[in-house]
Every structure is written in structure tokens, then in C-alpha cells.
C-alpha positions in Angstrom: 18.0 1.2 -56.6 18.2 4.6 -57.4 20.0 7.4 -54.9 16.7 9.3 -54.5 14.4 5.8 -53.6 17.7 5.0 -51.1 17.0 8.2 -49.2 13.3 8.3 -48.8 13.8 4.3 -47.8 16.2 5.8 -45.0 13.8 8.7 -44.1 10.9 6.4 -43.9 12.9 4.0 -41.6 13.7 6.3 -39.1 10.2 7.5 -39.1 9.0 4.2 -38.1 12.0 3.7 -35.6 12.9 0.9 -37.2 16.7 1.1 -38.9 16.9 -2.2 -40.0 14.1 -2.2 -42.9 16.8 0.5 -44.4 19.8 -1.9 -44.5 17.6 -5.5 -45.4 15.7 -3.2 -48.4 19.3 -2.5 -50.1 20.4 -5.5 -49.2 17.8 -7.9 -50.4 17.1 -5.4 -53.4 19.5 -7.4 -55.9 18.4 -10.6 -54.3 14.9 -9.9 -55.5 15.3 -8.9 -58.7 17.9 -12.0 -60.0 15.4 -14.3 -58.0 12.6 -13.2 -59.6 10.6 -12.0 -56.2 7.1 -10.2 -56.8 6.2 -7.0 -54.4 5.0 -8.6 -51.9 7.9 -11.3 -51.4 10.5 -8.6 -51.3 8.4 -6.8 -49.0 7.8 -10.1 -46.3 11.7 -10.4 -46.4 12.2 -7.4 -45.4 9.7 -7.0 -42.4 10.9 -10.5 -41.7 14.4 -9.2 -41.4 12.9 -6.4 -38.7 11.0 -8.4 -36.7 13.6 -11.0 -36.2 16.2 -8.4 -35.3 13.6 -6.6 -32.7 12.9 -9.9 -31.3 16.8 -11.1 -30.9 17.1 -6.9 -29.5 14.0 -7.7 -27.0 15.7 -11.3 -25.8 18.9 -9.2 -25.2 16.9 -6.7 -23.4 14.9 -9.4 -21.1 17.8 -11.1 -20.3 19.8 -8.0 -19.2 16.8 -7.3 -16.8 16.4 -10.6 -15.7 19.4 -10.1 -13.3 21.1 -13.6 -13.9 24.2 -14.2 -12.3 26.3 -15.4 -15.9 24.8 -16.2 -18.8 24.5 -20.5 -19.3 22.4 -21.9 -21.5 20.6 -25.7 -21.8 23.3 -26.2 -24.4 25.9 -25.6 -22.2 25.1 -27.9 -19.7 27.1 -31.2 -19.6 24.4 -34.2 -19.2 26.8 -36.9 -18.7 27.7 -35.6 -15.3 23.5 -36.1 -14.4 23.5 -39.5 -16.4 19.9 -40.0 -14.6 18.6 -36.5 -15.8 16.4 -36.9 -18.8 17.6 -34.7 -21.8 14.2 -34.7 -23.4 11.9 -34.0 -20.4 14.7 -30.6 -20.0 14.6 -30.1 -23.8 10.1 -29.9 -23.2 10.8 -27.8 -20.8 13.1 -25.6 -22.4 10.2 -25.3 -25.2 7.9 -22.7 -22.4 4.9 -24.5 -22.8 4.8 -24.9 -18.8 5.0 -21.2 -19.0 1.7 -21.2 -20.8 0.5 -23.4 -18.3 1.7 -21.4 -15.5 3.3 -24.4 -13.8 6.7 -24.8 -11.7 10.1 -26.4 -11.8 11.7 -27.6 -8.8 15.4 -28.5 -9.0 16.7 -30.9 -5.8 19.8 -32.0 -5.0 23.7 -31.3 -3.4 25.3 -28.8 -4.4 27.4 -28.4 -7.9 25.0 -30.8 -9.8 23.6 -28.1 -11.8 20.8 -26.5 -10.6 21.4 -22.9 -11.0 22.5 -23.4 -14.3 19.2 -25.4 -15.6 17.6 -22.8 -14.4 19.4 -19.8 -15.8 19.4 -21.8 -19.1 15.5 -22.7 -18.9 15.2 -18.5 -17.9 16.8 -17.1 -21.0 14.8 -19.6 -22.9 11.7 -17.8 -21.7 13.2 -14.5 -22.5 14.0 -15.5 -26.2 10.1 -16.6 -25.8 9.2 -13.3 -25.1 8.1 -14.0 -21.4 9.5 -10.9 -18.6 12.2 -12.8 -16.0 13.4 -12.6 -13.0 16.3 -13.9 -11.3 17.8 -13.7 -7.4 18.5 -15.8 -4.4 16.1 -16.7 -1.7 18.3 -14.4 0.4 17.7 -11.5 -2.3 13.5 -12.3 -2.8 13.3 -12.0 1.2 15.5 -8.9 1.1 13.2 -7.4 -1.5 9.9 -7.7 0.0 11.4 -6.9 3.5 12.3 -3.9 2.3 8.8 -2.7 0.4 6.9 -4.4 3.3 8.9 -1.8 5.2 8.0 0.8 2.7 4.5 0.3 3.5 4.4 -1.2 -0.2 4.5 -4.8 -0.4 0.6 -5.4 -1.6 2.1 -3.2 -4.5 5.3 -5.0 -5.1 3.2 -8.4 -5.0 0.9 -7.5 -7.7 3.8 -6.1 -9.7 6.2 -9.3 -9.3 2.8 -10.8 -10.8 3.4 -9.7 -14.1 6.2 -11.4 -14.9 5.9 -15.0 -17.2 8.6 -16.7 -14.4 10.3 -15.6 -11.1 13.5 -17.9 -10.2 14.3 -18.3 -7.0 18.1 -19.9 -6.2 19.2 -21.6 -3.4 16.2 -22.4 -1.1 17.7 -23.9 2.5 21.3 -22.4 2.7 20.3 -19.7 5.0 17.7 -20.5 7.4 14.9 -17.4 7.8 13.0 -16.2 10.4 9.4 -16.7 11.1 8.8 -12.9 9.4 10.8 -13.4 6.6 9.2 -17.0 5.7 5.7 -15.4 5.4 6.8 -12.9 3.0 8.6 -15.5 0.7 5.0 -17.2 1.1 3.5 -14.2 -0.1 4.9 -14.2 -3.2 4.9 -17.6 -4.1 0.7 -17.8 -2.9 0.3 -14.5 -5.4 1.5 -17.0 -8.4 -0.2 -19.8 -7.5 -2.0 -20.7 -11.1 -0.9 -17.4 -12.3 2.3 -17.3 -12.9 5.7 -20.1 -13.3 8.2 -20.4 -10.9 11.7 -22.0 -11.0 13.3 -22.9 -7.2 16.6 -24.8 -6.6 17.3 -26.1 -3.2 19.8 -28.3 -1.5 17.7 -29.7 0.5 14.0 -32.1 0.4 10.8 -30.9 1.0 10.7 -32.7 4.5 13.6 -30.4 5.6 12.3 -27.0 4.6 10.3 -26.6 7.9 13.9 -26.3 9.5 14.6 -23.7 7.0 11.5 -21.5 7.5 11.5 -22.0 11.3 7.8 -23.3 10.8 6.3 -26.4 9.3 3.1 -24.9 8.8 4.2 -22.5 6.5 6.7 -24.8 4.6 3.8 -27.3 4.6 1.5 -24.2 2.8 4.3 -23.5 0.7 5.3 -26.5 -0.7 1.3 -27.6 -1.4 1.5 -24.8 -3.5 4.4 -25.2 -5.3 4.6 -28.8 -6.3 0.6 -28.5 -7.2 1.2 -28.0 -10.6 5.1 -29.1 -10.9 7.8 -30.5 -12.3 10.0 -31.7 -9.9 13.8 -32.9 -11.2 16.0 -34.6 -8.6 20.0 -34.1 -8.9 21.9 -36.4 -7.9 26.0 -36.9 -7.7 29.1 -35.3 -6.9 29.5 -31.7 -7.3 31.3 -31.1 -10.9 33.0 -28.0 -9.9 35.3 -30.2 -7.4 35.3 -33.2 -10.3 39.4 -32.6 -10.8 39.9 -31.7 -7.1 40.0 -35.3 -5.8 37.1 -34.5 -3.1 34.0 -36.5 -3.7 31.6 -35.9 -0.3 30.8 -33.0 1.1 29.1 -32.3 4.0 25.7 -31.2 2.6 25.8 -34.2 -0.2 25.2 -37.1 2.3 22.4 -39.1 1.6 20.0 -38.1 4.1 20.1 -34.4 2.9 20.1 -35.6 -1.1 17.1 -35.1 -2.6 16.7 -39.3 -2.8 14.7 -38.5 -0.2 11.8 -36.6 -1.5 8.5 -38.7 -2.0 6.8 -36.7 -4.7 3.0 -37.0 -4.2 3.9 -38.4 -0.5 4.5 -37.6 2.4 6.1 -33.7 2.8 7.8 -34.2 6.5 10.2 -37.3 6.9 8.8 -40.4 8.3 10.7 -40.6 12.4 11.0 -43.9 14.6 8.5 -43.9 16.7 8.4 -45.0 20.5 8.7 -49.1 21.3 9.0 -50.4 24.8 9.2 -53.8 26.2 6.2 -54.7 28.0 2.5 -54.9 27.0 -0.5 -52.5 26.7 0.3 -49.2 27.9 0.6 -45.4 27.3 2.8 -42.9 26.8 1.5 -39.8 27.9 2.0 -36.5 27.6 1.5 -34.2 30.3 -0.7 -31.0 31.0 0.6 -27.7 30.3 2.4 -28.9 27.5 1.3 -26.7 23.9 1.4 -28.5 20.9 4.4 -27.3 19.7 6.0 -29.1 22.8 4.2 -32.5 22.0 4.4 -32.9 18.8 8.3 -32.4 19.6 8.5 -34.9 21.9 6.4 -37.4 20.2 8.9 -36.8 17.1 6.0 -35.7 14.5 5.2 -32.6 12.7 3.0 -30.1 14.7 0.5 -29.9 11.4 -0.5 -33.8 12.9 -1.0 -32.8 15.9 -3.3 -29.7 15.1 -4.8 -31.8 13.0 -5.8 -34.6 15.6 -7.4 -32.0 17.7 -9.4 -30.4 14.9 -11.1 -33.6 14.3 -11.7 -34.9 17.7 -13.2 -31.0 18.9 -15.0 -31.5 15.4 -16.3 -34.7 16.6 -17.3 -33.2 20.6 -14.7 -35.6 21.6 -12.7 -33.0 23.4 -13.3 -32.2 26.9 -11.1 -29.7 29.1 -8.1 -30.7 30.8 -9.8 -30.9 34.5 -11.9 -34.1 33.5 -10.8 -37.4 32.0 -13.3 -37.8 29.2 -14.3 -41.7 29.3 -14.1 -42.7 25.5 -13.6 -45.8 23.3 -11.2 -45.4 20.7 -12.9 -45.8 17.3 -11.8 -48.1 14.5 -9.6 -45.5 12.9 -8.1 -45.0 16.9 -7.4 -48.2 16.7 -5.8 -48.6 13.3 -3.4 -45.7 13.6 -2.7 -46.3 17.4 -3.8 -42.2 18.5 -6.2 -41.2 20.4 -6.7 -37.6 22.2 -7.9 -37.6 25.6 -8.2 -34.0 26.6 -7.6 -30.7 25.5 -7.9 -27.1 26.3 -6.8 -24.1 24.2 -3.0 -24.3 23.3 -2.7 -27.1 25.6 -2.6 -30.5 24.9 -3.0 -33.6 26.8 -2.6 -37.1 24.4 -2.1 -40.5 24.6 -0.1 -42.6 22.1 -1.1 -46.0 22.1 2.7 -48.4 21.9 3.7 -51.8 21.3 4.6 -52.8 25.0 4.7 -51.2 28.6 4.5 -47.8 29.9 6.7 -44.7 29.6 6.0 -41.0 30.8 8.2 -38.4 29.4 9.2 -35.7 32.0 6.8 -33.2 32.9 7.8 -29.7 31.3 10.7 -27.7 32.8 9.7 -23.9 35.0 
């Protein structure tokens, strides 16, 4: 290749912005001509060359952005220590196509079984893919829209957060939130529904995130949203960081906060005893001025149940106010799940629960 074809190679180059067709042309000049190559081979080799770099320069680039903690990849991560975890269902997943899809990934379990790092891994994998990324804490996402909702910007921040292929969000249920903070994380995980991926890790099941959010209606709202159209990967185990320390439990890795507990497709709060006395065919009631916050925690079951019961029986016209004692017989599906409303009035709630044996009366509400 002649000095005067090297420098209009080198002009053209920088023309186009794009350095590297300058060093592949020299390069794969004498490569060309002892192979043989026609035009157009030598040319496809060396746009091959520049794409390929500006795509491993773009990865870099994502990745940077992304804000990940360290880099760790899905070869990096030691599968013998999660002998349950299935290497080819993370390998699929590692491919993007639930990127495409705009599905999530839920990671459960203690702490030190690798969640964060499947999914930093399965995040620079979308970056290579081309896909924008995100990365923070719960703690960090709440921080984030706090401060644009205080901005008198968080409708903008929403929609731009939507343009990103995947938003991870780390370490769901260390930190409790309040009430404020758990719509705003709602916010942003509502604005992707069917739109967009996203990754969460937590320590904890879904039946315990109403303790985290400070409301089970919310986590209930968030979690149908989330595990919708999801991949959800339990973790089980010791933690592997402490794996040459001698200490196997920890306090947040016993089994009724694992994520052994999370029914997939089940129930989303965790099943509680329920009331039994000793002698036959009574009530326990629950007594006026009571809201049904307050009965559905003394009768041990979520508050969505107990908002439920009185849509369907004020659906029904079989909700009378608190002054009169409505005169009713329980219908078949009364009967079957042993509930039956009685009377109600707005915010207050007056039930009956139907037990095996005699008759109990929880206190009446303190002044």
C-alpha cells in the first residue's frame, strides 16, 4: 500500500470518526492480497473490524453508566456453592431474550448467596446486548425519586427511567420505608410494567414485604406486578463470603425469612394460625369502632381480606349500618370458608368469625 493511499485512508477515517478502519485497512492489507480476497471481502473485514470495536467501546460505555457497584460477571459466579440453582435457566437468561420480552427477574434468598452478583452479571450482559442499564439499591431508587418528586419532577424522571432496556434494583427489605417512600418505589416499577425488565434481589419473601413497605396493599400491587411476567430464582444456603469464617447461621438466614417460603403463583401474605377454642358453635367477634386495619390485625389476616369481604357483601346489599343487626343466613360460600360480615359502616367494621368450639370476645379497643 502506497504512502499516498495510507494517507488519504487516514484522512478519510477521521472524517468518518471512525480511527479504526485506518489501522484494520493496513493491517488486513497483506492479509488480502496472499489470501486472495476480492474488493468487497477486504472491505467487510474491515467494517467488521469497526463495528466490533464500537460495539465492545459502547458495552464499555453502558456499563460505566450503569453504576454497578464492581464489575462480576455470570462467569464468575461459583455454582457449586447454589448446587440447586440451574446453570442453564441463568445461561437463557444471560442470552436478553427476557429483555425483549420485557419481563423480570426476582432473586430470593439470605444473604451472601449471590444475588447481587447474578444480577450485576445478567446487567453487563444486557449492556454487551446493547440495552441502556441501571444499577442502585432500593435505598438509592427511593432517594432518587424523593428527591425529583421534590423537584416538582418526578412525572419527568418516570418517563425518562422508562427508556432504559432494565433497571436493577438491590436489596429490597433491609431498610424498611415509609408509607411515602413505598408509593414512589411503586411508581416506577407500575411505569415498566410490560414495558420495560426489571432485576430485584431481596432477603426476604414476598409475604414479608408488606412489613417492609409499611402497607400490604401496596406490596400486594407491587408484587402482582412484578412476578406477572417473571422469573423468580430462589437462593438458598449459607452465605459464601463467611464460608472460611466457621459461622454458618445468621440471623436473617433462618428458615422462616429464607425464601423456601415463597409460594410462586400462591398465596403473597403467609398463611397464620387461626383462632380454636374448646367448646361448640360460637363467635368471635369483633367490636364496633374498630377500622379495618384494627381487625384484620387482631384476626391475624392481611387487611386486603378484610377490604375485600366488605366489597363483596356491600356489593351484594348485605351490609347494613352498625346501629342494626342485619338478620342474614350465611350463604354456601359463608359456610365453606367460616366468614361472614354482619355489619358495617364507613372505616368501621363489625365481623364475625365463625370457629371450631365456644365463644371468645377480644377486648374492646383502648381510649
Amino acid at each position: 500500500m502506497s504512502a499516498d493511499t495510507i494517507k488519504q485512508i487516514e484522512f478519510l477515517s477521521r472524517a468518518l470518526k471512525a480511527p479504526r478502519i485506518r489501522d484494520a485497512a493496513s493491517r488486513l492489507a497483506d492479509q488480502a492480497r496472499d489470501a486472495g480476497w476480492s474488493h468487497e471481502e477486504y472491505l467487510a473485514a474491515v467494517l467488521d473490524r469497526e463495528v466490533a470495536a464500537r460495539d465492545a467501546s459502547g458495552a464499555q460505555l453502558r456499563i460505566r453508566a450503569a453504576g454497578f457497584p464492581s464489575r462480576k460477571t455470570l462467569d464468575d459466579f461459583i455454582f457449586d456453592h447454589q448446587p440447586a440453582l440451574k446453570r442453564d435457566q441463568i445461561i437463557h437468561l444471560g442470552g436478553g431474550l427476557f429483555l425483549e420480552q420485557a419481563r423480570n427477574i426476582v432473586l430470593l434468598g439470605p444473604p451472601g448467596t449471590g444475588k447481587t452478583h447474578l444480577a450485576i452479571g445478567l446487567g453487563i450482559k444486557a449492556a454487551h446486548a446493547g440495552h441502556r442499564v441501571l444499577f442502585g439499591t432500593a435505598v438509592e431508587w427511593v432517594a432518587r425519586l424523593q428527591d425529583a418528586h421534590h423537584r416538582g419532577r418526578l412525572a419527568e424522571e418516570i418517563v425518562r427511567l422508562r427508556r432504559y432496556g432494565l433497571i436493577i434494583v438491590d436489596e429490597v427489605g433491609y431498610i424498611p420505608f415509609e408509607q411515602d417512600a413505598a408509593n414512589l418505589l411503586f411508581q416506577l416499577v407500575s411505569s415498566r410494567y410490560e414495558h420495560a425488565s426489571l432485576i430485584l434481589t431481596s432477603n426476604l419473601p414476598f409475604a414479608r414485604w408488606g412489613d417492609v413497605f409499611g402497607d400490604q396493599v401496596v406490596a400486594a400491587a407491587m408484587i402482582d406486578r412484578i412476578v406477572h411476567h417473571a422469573d423468580v430464582i430462589s437462593l438458598k444456603g449459607a452465605s459464601y463470603r463467611l464460608k472460611d469464617s466457621g459461622i454458618t447461621t445468621l440471623p436473617s438466614a433462618r428458615p422462616e425469612n429464607t425464601a423456601e417460603q415463597m409460594n410462586h403463583g400462591g398465596l403473597l401474605f403467609e398463611e397464620r394460625q387461626r383462632p380454636t377454642f374448646q367448646r361448640a358453635s360460637t363467635q368471635l367477634v369483633v367490636r364496633d369502632g374498630w377500622t379495618q386495619a384494627r381487625a384484620a390485625e387482631r384476626l391475624q389476616i392481611p387487611r386486603a381480606t378484610v377490604s375485600k369481604w366488605v366489597r363483596r357483601y356491600q356489593a351484594q346489599g348485605r351490609l347494613t349500618d352498625r346501629s342494626s343487626r342485619p338478620q342474614v343466613s350465611p350463604s354456601p360460600r359463608d359456610q365453606r370458608t367460616k366468614k361472614r360480615i354482619i355489619a358495617w359502616s364507613p372505616r368501621v367494621l363489625r365481623t364475625v368469625w365463625q370457629c371450631r368450639g365456644g365463644e371468645k370476645q377480644l377486648p374492646r379497643k383502648p381510649h
